[in-house]
C-alpha positions in Angstrom: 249.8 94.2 167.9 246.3 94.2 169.2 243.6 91.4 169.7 241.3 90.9 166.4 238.0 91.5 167.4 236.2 89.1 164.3 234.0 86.5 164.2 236.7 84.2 162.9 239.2 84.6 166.6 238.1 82.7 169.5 239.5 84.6 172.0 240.1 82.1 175.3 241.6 82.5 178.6 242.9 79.7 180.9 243.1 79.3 184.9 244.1 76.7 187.3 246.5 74.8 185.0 250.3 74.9 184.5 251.7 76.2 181.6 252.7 73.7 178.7 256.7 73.8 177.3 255.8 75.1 173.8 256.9 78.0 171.9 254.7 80.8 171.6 252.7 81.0 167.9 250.5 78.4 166.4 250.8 74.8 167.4 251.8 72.7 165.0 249.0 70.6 163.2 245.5 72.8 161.8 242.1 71.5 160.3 240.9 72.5 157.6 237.1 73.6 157.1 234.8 72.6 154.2 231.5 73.6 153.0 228.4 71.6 153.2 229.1 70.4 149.8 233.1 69.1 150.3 234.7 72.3 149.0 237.6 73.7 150.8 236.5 76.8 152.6 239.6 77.8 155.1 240.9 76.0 158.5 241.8 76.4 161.8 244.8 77.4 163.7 245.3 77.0 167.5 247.5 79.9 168.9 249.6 79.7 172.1 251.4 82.3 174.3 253.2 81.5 177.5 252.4 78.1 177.6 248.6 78.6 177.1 245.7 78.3 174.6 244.8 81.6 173.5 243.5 81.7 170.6 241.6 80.2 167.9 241.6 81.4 164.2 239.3 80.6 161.7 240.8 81.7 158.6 239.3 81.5 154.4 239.9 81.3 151.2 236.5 82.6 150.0 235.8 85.7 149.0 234.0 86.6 152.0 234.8 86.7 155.6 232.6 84.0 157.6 230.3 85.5 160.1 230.9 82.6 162.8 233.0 79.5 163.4 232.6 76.1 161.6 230.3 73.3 162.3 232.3 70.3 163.9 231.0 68.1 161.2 232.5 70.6 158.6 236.2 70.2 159.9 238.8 67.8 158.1 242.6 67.2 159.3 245.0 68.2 157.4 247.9 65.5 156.0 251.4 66.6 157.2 252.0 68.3 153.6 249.3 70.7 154.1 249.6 72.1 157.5 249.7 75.7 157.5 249.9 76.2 161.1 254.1 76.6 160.5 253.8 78.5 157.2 254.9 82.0 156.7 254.3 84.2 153.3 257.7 83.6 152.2 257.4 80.0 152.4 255.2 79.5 149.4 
C-alpha cells in the first residue's frame, strides 16, 4: 500500500524520541471538522506505525474533496459514541 499523496494526509516524520507502546493504525479518539456555519463536514484521524505519529487524515462527508486541512477553530471532539478512529466498514 502506498503513501496518499492529497491534500487531506499530513504526512510527518519523527526523530530523537522513543517509540510509544501502541499498536500500529489509528489512535483511538478523532475530531471532527465543521464548517463555518456548524455543519458536520468530516474529521480527523491520527495514524501510528512503529510507535510513531505518521500520519494525519483529514477525511469528509461532502461531496467534494477539501483542498487543505481545517482551521483549528473549525475542529470539535468527538463523544466516545462517535469515534471513528476504531471503525471498520463492516462495523456499521
Amino acid at each position: 500500500m502506498g503513501t496518499p499523496e492529497l491534500p487531506t494526509y499530513l504526512h510527518l516524520a519523527v526523530s530523537g524520541a522513543s517509540p510509544a507502546d501502541c499498536e500500529d493504525g489509528p489512535l483511538p479518539g478523532s475530531a471532527g471538522v465543521v464548517s463555518a456555519s456548524g455543519d458536520p463536514t468530516g474529521g480527523l484521524i491520527l495514524w501510528v506505525a512503529n510507535g510513531y505519529l505518521k500520519s494525519v487524515e483529514h477525511w469528509w462527508v461532502t461531496d467534494e474533496m477539501p483542498s487543505e486541512f481545517p482551521l483549528v477553530e473549525r475542529l470539535r471532539p468527538f463523544g466516545p459514541d462517535e469515534d471513528y478512529s476504531r471503525r471498520t466498514p463492516d462495523s456499521n
